[in-house]
N, C-alpha and C positions, 0 to 999 in steps of 0.2 A: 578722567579715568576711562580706560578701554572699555569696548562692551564687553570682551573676554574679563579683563580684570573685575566686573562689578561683580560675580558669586560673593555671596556671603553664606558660608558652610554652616546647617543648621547644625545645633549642638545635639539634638539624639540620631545615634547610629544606629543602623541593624546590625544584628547579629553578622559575622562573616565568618563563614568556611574557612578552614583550613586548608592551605594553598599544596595540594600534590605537585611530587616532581613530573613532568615530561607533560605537564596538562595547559591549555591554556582556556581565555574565557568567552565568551561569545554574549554580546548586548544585543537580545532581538528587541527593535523597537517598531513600534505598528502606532497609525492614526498622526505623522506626521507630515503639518502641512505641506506642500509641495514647494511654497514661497519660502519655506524657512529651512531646507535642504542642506543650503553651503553653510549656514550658522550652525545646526549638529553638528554638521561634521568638523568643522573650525573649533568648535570649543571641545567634543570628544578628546579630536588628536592629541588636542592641546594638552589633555587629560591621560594620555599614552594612549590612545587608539592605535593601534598599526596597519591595519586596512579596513577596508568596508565593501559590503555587497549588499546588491539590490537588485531587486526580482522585477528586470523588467517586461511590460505585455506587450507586443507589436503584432504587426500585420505586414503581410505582403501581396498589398494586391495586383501588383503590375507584372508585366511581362518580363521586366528584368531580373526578379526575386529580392529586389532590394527592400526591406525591410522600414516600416514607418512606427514610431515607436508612437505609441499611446499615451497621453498624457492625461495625469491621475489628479486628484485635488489630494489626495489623502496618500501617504508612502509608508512602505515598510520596508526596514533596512535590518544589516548586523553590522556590531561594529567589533571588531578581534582585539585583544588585549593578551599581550605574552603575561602578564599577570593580572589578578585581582585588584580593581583600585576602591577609592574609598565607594564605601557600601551604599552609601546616599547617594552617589554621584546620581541616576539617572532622575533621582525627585529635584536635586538640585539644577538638570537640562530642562527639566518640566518647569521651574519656577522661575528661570531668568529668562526664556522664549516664551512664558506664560503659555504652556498647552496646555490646556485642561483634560483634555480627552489622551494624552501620550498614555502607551500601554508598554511593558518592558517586562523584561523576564532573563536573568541571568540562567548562563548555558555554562556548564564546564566539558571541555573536551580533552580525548587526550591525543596528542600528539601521535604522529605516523610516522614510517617512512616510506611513502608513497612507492619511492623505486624498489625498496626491499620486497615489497606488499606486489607491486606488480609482478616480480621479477618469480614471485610465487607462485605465479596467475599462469605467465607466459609459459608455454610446454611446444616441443615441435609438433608442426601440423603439416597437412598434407594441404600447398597451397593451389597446385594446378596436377595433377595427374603427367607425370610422374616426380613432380617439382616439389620439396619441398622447404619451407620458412623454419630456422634452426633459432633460435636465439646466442648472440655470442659465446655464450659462455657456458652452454652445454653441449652433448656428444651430439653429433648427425645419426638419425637411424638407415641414413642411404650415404652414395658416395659423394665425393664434393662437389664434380658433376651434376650433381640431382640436387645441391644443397643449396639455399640464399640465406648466407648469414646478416641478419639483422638486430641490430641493435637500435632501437627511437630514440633514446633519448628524451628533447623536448619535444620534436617535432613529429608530424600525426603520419602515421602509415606505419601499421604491423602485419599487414596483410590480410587481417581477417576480417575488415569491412565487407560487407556484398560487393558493393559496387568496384573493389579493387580485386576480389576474383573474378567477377564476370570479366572486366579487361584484360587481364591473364588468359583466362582461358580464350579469348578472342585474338590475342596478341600470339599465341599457341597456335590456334588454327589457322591465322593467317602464316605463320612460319612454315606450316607444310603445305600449304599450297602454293606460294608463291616463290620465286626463288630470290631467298632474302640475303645470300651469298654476297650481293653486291650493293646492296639495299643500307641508307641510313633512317635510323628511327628517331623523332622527338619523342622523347618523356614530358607531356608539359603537365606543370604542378606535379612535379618527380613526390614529393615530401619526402622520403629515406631513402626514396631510387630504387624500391623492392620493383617497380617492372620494368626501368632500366636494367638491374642485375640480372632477373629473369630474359629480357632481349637478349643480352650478348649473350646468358649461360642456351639462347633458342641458335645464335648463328649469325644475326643481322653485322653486318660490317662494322658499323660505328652505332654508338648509339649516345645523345645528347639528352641530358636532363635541363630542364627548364624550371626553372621556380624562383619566388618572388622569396620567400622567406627567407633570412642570413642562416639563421641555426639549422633549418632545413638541409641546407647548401654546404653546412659543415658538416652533418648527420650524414650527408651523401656521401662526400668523399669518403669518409670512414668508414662507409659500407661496403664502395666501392674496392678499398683497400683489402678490408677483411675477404671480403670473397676472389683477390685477385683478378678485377679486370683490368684491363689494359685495352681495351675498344670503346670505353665510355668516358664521357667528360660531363663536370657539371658546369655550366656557362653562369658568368657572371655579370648577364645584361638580361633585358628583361626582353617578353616576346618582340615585341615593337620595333627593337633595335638588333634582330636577326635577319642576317640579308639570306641566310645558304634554304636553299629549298628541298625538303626531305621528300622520299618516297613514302612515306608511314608515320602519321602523325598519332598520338594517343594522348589520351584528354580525359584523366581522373578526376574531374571538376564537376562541382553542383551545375544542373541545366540553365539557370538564369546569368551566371559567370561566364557559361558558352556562348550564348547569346551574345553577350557582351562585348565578349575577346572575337566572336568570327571572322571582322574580316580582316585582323592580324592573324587568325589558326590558316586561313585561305591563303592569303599571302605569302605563306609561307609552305604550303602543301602544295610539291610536282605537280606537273598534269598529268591527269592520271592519277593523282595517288591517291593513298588509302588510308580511312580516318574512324578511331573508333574513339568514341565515346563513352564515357559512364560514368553516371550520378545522375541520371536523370530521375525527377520522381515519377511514378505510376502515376497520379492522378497530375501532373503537369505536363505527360508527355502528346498530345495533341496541340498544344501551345508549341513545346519544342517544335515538334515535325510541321508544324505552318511557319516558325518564324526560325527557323535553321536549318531541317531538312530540304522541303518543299524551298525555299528559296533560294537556297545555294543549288536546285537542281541535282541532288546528292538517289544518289540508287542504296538502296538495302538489301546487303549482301545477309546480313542475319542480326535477326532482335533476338534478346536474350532478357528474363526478367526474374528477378530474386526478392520475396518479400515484398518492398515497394517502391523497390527502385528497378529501372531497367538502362540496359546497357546497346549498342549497333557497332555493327561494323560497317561502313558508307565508304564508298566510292561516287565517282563524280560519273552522271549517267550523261552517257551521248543524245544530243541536244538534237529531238527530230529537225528534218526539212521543212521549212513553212510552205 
């Protein structure tokens, strides 16, 4: 006999709720050992589980932000149920993994529709002065000109993070100063290509979106479409295997990603050229500036800071006479 197969279902039931339409059910379980993890979850499914989450703690303590996950003697998990199953089930996962201490608590929820619920949420904003982010599917209160219609989707960028206006409005002010007429830009980590659209709707010649995600990369072109450009592409290779060298690099990414990617983001930024940044945190940014600025030799044309993240604009500083 399998381990799955040996339950034997006790004969008294609890009471069971009556199952609403559009609801589903939720098993919070808490005090399961760490060792016996894949067995829950083996015999749940087994039981119609449909997914599962777990709350997990980590740490980051290195210079690259890469993440060390914590490990716990004791777990707490949920496990989703599109319906109600038999009312014993979780005394019966308690008695054939023998936990004596397992705790559970039946949740009922009701169903959403996330996109309906956002799309409630989502209103036109004013993204960069005098730029603004429309959602597809309602009026612009300025001209098309002044419009980025976006639409997410799955993929993350609606424009109203911090750190994707502060590069907006960087990506703005280097537009009028510099003469971007002949000038190409990377977008790299585009996500929906809202400051790709913004580049071309600023002037820049061509502009390339760069990003790793598939759906992202589809989310782009169809941004790109809706707001008619025809100076932008989104590439379907990753930064590494980019030979063309840009005058204007821009870098929506958390600071330890930077780190990471530098000396493919260099490799690929003209001499001369010009590199703005944002995601960095506030309390990470003297890490940054020793192990990215400060080492690439990079000058700071302007720091910029919103809440707890800050954003630069760098250029590459001429390298005194020894």
């Amino acid at each position: 006999m399998t381990f799955l197969g040996a339950l034997k279902h006790k004969s008294r039931l609890m009471d069971t709720p009556p199952v609403k339409a559009n609801t589903y059910f939720r098993l919070h379980l808490k005090n399961i050992p760490a060792d016996r993890e894949d067995q829950v979850v083996a015999f749940l499914s087994e039981k119609g589980s449909t997914g599962f989450s777990e709350n997990l703690q980590f740490v980051q303590p290195d210079v690259v932000y890469d993440p060390q996950i914590i490990e716990k003697k004791w777990l707490a998990m949920d496990a989703f149920f599109p319906k109600l199953p038999a009312a014993q089930l979780p005394e019966d996962l308690k008695t054939l993994l023998q936990i004596p201490h397992l705790e559970y608590a039946w949740i009922e929820e009701s169903h959403k529709d996330w996109l309906e619920e956002w799309k409630k949420e989502f209103k036109p904003f004013l993204f960069t002065d005098p730029y603004w982010i429309v959602p597809s599917w309602m009026d612009s209160p300025v001209s098309n000109q002044l419009t980025l219609r976006i639409d997410p989707g799955m993929a993350f960028g609606t424009g109203t993070h911090a750190t994707t206006q502060m590069a907006a409005y960087l990506v703005k002010r280097l537009s009028r100063e510099l003469d971007i007429q002949k000038m190409t830009l990377m977008d790299l980590g585009a996500g929906t290509g809202v400051l790709s659209i913004l580049a071309s709707r600023l002037g820049f010649y061509w502009v390339d979106a760069v990003e790793n995600d598939l759906e992202a990369r589809r989310v782009s072109r169809e941004n790109f479409k809706a707001n008619q450009i025809s100076n932008s592409s989104v590439l379907d290779k990753p930064l590494e295997d980019i030979s063309e060298l840009y005058p204007v690099i821009v870098a929506n990414i958390i600071d330890g990603v930077l780190i990471q990617l530098q000396k493919s983001i260099f490799k690929r930024l003209a001499p001369g050229g010009q590199l703005i940044v944002s995601g960095i945190l506030l309390e990470r940014e003297d890490v940054f500036f020793k192990y990215f600025i400060d080492k690439n030799h990079l000058q700071v044309v302007q720091r910029i800071q919103s809440d707890e993240w800050v954003s630069f604009w760098l250029k590459h500083a001429p390298l005194l006479d020894s």
